[in-house]
C-alpha positions in Angstrom: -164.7 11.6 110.5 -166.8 8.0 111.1 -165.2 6.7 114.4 -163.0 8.1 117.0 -159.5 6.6 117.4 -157.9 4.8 120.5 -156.6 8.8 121.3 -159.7 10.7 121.6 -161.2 7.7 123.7 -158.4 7.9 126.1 -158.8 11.8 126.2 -162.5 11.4 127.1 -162.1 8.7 129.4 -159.3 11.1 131.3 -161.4 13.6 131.4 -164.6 12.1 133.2 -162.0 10.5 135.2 -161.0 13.9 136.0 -164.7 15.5 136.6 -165.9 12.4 138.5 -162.9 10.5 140.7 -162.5 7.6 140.4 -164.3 6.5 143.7 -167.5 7.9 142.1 -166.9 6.0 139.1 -166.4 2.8 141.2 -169.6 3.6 143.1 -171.2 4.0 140.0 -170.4 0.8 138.5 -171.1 -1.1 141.5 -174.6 0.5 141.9 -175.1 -0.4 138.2 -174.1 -4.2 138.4 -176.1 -4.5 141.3 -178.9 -2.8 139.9 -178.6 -5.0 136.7 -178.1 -8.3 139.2 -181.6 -7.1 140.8 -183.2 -7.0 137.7 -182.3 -10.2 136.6 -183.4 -12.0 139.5 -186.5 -10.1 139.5 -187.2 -11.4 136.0 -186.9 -15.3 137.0 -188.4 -14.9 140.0 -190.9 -13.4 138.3 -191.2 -16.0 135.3 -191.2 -18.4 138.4 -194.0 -17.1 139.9 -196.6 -17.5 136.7 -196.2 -21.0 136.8 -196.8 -21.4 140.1 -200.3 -21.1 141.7 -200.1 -18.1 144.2 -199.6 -18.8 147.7 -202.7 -17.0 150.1 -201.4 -13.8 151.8 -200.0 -13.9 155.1 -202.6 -12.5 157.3 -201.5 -9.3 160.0 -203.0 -10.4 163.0 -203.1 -8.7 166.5 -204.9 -8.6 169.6 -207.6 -7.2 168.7 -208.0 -8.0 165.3 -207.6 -11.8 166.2 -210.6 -11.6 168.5 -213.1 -9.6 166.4 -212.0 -11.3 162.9 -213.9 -8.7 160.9 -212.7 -6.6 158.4 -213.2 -3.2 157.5 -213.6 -2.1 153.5 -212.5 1.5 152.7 -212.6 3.4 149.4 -209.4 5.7 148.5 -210.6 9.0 147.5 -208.5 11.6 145.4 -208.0 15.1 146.6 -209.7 17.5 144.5 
């Protein structure tokens, strides 16, 4: 009773094919390469980005805000 043979992994596999369609099953392995793709990049550009020194922020400017060049410090408060 250790492993499965080749026959109940075909039964299984029929029936989530059944459950699920197989467009859903395509969706879902799409979504999960892509998900796993995302990650990956995430990770170099992220091991990229130590060694780097970090660029400055690109500053929001608009009319106003160009003119008076002031800024304004607020503290988050929780909601009790």
């Amino acid at each position: 009773m250790g492993s499965f043979s080749i026959w109940h992994w075909l039964i299984v596999l029929l029936i989530v094919v059944m459950v699920f369609g197989t467009k859903k099953l395509k969706n879902i392995g799409s979504d999960l390469g892509g998900a796993v793709k995302g990650f990956k990049d995430g990770m170099r550009d992220g091991a990229a980005s130590v060694d780097e020194k970090p660029a400055a922020p690109a500053a929001q400017v608009s009319g106003a805000a160009a003119a008076d060049k002031t800024t304004i410090d607020v503290e988050a408060r929780h909601k009790s």
